[in-house]
C-alpha positions, 0 to 999 in steps of 0.5 A, a space after each residue: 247297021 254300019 250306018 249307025 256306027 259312027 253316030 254312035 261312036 260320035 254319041 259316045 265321045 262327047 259322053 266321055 268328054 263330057 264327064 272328063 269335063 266334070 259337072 257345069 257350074 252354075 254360070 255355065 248352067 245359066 249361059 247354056 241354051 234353056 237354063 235358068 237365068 243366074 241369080 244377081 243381087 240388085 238394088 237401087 244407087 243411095 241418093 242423098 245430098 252429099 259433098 265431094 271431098 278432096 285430101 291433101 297431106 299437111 303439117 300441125 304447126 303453133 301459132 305461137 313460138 318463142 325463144 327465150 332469151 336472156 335480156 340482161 347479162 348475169 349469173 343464172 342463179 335459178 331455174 323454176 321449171 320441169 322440162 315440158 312441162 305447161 306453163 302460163 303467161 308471166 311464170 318466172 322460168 329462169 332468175 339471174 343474180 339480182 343483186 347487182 341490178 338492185 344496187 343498181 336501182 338504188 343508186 339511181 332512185 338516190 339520185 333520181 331523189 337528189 335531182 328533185 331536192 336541187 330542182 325543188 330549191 332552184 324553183 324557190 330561188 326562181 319564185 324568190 326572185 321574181 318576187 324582188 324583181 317586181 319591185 326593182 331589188 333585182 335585174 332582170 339578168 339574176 332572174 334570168 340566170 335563176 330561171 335557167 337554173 330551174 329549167 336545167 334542175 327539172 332536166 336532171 330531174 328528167 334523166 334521173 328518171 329516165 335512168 331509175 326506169 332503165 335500172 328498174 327495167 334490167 331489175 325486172 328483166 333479171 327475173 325471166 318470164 314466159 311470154 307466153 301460154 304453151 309447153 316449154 322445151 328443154 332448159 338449155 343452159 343450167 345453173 351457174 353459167 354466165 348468160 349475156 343480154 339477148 343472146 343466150 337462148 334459155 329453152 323454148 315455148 310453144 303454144 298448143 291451143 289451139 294449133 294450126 295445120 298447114 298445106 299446099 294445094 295445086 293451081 287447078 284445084 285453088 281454082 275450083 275451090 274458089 269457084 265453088 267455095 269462095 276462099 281466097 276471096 276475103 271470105 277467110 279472113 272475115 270470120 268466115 271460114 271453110 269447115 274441114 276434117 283433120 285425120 292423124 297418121 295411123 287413124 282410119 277416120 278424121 277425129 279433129 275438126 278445123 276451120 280453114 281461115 287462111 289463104 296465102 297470097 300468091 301462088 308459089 312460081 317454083 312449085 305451082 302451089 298455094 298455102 292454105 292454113 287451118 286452124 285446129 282446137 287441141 284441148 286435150 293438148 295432144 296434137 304437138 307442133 311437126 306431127 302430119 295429117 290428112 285433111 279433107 276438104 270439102 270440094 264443091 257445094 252441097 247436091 244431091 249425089 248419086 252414090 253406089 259400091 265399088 263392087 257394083 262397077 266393072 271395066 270395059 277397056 278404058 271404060 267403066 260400066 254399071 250393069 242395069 236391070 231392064 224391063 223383063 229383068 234384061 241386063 243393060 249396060 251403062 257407061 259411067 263416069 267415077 266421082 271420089 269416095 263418100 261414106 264408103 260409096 263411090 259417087 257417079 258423076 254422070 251415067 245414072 239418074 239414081 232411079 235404076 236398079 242396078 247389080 251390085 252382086 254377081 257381075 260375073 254372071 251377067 251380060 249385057 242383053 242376058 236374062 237375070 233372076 235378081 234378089 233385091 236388097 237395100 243399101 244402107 245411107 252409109 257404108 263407113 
């Protein structure tokens, strides 16, 4: 009887304990000896064709700016815009006084016309007297002297033009213009202040349609998008341009498409980058100039890419590991290298051939060599 005494003392404390301990869950279930193996959720990696993308952060800039200027000197007497609003190519923004410059044009148009009437009687009194030259009634000195006269006539004449195109000239610069197709700025000056020639800055014009965006990316990466996509080899600037995606701040997917068509030509020795430019159609007029956004841009050429979900990858140290279902529904471990993001998925870059089942729910009840209940599901093409 004493014998049975401490067994059942022993029996007795792992009951209490067991109970202090509360019910097993169901991992615990599943590790222990002789319970069930634990239900997982498996499927099999998305393969399809795909393009890894890399993002850079950039800035939309036009194509077209202008400052607008005054090209002669006067009083600024009208301004025929709204501030911001669109205009056109050839829209009179701004007229200066026009008066002076009409007098102006008149004056040199009397005496572009008084320069032709004293070259038009110089040519006769030439004709006249070469006539009477022919038959000895005149010396060859007078006619000499008359065909000088004629030839100074017709210079006259060349300047009185030339000063009628110069006065005709700062006439029509006295009506300002939109050089350009754009959305103009604020006006600068008001009416009734004095402007001078080509210094004066009357507003602004930029061009909105379409729009350029600009960014830098590192040496490593140039280099890898010349190998595998040829840009910065002429292709750019021969009409055939590099296809990307443009994201603006706040939005969670890129909206704008883009072509890249430029590529500078030297990479910059202080910060080890080079430009790369884009350029955006902005119809709807609503990216403006010094607005940020995210490009991608795609990273390789098209192949066939095996993509699964991050949920689907653990860590092992330094290393990250995919959990697959082997023969008997034996859990295996696989060492895998990440790729970037697609759709949503994360791209294996080595590691999985794409024909594995593999766990994407309930890792933490697995292990490698341990037995598994797996309940298969099937991943959609795209997670976004």
């Amino acid at each position: 009887m004493r014998s049975r005494l401490p067994s059942l003392l022993t029996l007795l404390s792992a009951l209490v304990a067991g109970l202090a301990a509360g019910p097993l869950t169901p991992e615990a279930r599943a590790q222990a000896p002789g319970g069930p193996p634990p239900k997982v959720t498996v499927a099999k990696p998305v393969v399809r064709q795909i393009v890894e993308q890399d993002q850079y952060t950039g800035r939309f800039d036009a194509i077209d700016y202008v400052e607008v200027r005054a090209r002669v000197t006067g009083y600024l007497e009208k301004i025929n815009f709204v501030d911001g609003q669109t205009v056109k190519k050839g829209d009179v923004l701004f007229v200066i006084d026009r008066r002076p410059y009409k007098a102006a044009l008149e004056q040199a148009q009397a005496a572009l016309a008084s320069a032709k009437a004293r070259q038009s009687f110089s040519q006769t009194d030439l004709e006249r007297a070469q006539t009477l030259s022919r038959s000895g009634n005149i010396s060859e000195q007078v006619t000499d002297q008359r065909r000088q006269a004629s030839q100074t006539a017709q210079a006259d004449v060349d300047s009185a033009q030339a000063a009628l195109n110069n006065a005709q000239l700062n006439y029509d610069f006295s009506e300002v213009k939109a050089p350009i197709n754009g959305r103009i700025s604020r006006r600068l000056v008001t009416e009734g202040n004095i402007v001078s020639a080509d210094q004066t800055m009357l507003t602004t014009i930029v061009s909105l349609d379409p729009i350029y965006f600009s960014y830098t990316v590192d040496e490593k990466a140039f280099l890898k998008y010349q190998n595998s996509l040829g840009i910065g080899m002429g292709q750019t600037q021969q009409g055939k341009g590099v296809p990307i995606l443009i994201s603006l701040s706040g939005e969670a997917k890129p909206t704008r498409k883009g072509t890249l068509d430029f590529v500078d030509n030297r990479v910059d020795n202080a910060t080890g980058t080079i430009l790369l430019r884009a350029t955006v159609p902005n119809a709807d007029l609503f990216i403006k100039p010094g607005l940020f956004g995210i490009v991608a841009m795609p990273a390789t050429k098209p192949f066939q890419g095996v993509l699964v979900p991050d949920e689907a990858v653990a860590a092992n140290q330094d290393k990250r590991i995919v959990y697959v279902v082997g023969p008997e529904n034996v859990i295996q471990q696989k060492d895998v290298v990440l790729g970037p993001k697609v759709d949503g998925y994360r791209v294996i870059q080595s590691g999985l051939k794409g024909d594995e089942t593999i766990v994407v729910n309930g890792l933490a009840r697995v292990r490698p060599g341990a037995k598994v209940t797996p309940e298969t599901v099937e991943l959609p093409p795209s997670k976004t």
